[in-house]
C-alpha positions as CSV (number, residue, x, y, z in Angstrom):
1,X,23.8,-14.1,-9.9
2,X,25.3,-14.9,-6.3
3,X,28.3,-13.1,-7.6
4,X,26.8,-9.6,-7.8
5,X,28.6,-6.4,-7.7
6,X,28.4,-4.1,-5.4
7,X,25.2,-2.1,-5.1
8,X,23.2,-4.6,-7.8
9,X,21.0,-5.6,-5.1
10,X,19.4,-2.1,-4.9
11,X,19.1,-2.2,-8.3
12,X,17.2,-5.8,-8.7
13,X,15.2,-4.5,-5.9
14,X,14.1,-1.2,-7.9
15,X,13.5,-3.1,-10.8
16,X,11.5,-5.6,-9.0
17,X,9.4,-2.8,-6.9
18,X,8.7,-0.9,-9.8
19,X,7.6,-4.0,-11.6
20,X,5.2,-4.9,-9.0
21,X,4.2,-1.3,-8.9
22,X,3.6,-1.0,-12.6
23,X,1.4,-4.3,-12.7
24,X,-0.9,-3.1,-9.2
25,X,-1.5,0.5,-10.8
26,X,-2.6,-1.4,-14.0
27,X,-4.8,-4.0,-12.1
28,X,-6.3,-1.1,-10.1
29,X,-7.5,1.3,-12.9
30,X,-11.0,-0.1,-12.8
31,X,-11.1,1.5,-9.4
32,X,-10.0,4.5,-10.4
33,X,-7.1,4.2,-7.7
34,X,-3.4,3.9,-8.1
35,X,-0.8,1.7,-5.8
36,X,-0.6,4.6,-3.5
37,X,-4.5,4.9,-3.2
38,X,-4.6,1.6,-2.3
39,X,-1.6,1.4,0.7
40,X,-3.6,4.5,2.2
41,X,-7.0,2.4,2.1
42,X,-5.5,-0.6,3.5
43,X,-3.7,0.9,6.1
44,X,-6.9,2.9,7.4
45,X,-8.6,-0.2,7.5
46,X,-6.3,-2.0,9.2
47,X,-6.0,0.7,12.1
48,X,-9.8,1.5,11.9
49,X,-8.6,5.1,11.6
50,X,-5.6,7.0,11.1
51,X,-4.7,10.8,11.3
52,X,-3.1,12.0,8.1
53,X,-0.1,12.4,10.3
54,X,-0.6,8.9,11.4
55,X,-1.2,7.2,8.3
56,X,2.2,9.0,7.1
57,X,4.0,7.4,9.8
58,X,2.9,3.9,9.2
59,X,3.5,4.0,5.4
60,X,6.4,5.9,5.6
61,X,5.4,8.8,3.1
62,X,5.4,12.4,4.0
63,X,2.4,13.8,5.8
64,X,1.4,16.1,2.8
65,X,1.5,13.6,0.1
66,X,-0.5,11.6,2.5
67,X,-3.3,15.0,2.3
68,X,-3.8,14.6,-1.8
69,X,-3.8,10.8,-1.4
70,X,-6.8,11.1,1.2
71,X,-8.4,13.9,-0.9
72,X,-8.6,11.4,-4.0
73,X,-9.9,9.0,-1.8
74,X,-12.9,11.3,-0.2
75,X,-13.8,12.2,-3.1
76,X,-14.8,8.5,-4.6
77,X,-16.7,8.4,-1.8
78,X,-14.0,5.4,-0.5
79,X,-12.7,7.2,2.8
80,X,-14.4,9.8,5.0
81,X,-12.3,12.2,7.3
82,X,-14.2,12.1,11.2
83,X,-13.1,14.1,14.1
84,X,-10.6,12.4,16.8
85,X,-12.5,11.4,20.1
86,X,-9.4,13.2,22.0
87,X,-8.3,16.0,19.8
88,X,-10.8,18.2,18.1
89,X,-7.9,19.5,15.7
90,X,-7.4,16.0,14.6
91,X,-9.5,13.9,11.5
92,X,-9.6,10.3,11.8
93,X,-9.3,8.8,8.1
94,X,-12.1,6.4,7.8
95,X,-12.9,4.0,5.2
96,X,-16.6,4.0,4.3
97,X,-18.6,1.1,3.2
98,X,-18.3,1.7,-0.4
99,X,-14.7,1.9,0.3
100,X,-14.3,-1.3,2.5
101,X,-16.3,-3.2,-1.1
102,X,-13.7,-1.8,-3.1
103,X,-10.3,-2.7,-0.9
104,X,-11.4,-6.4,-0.9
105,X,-12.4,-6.2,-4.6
106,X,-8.7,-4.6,-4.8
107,X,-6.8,-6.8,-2.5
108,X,-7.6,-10.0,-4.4
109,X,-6.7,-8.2,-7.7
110,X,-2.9,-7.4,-5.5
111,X,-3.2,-10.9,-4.6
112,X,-2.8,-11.9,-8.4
113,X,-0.5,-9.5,-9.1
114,X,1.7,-10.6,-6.1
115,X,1.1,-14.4,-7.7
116,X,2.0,-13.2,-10.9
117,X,5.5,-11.8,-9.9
118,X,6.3,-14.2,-8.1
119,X,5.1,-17.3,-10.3
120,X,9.2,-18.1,-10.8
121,X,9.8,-18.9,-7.3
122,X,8.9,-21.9,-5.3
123,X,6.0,-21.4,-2.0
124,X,9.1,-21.7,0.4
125,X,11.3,-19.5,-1.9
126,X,8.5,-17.0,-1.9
127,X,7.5,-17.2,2.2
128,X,11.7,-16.6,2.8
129,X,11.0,-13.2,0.5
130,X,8.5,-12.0,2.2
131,X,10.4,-12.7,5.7
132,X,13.4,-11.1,4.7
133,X,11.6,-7.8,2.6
134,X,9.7,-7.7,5.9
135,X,13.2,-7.0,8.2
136,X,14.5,-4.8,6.0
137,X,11.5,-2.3,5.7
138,X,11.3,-2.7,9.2
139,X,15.3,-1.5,10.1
């Protein structure tokens, strides 16, 4: 395997991603919510409010698939959309109560998937994955 081809690590990474993808979505159908759903929940808990614009930015997904994402979300009652202190044009994506139960329900369900995934490599193999995944999403 250290003797891959040009353009194979793309590849193990899709196959990896879409893995990890496939096992979330799965582990969050009780909620109703999808691996999508959930980055948006997170992220506008994490920020304590985002603009659609915003939240696009930091997940790095266009603006208008950000829009039906937040829909979905409103309408289980998980996010609420609140006027910007600064600009009346602007909504503030807010998680509610309900939907701050239901992202830590749904972060220890990603926890075990992460485990899962990752179950063939070692603590240290794992933290030097996550260090290295982290600097290239971030170039």
């Amino acid at each position: 395997m250290s003797d891959l081809p040009s353009g194979e690590i793309g590849y193990l990474l899709a196959r990896a991603g879409g893995r990890a993808i496939r096992n979330l979505n799965r582990a969050l159908e009780p909620f109703g919510l999808r691996s999508r759903h959930y980055t948006v929940l997170a992220a506008s808990a994490a920020h304590g409010g985002l603009s659609q614009r915003e939240l696009g930015g930091v997940l790095g997904v266009d603006p208008s698939a950000v829009v039906a994402l937040v829909d979905d979300l409103e309408r289980a009652g998980l996010v609420r959309r609140e006027p910007h202190p600064d600009d009346r044009r602007t909504r503030l994506v807010a998680v509610t109560e309900q939907g701050a139960t239901t992202l830590a329900e749904a972060r220890e369900l990603a926890g075990q998937v992460d485990t899962e995934l990752l179950d063939a490599l070692t603590v240290a193999e794992r933290q030097t994955l996550e260090k290295l995944l982290r600097r290239i999403a971030a170039s």
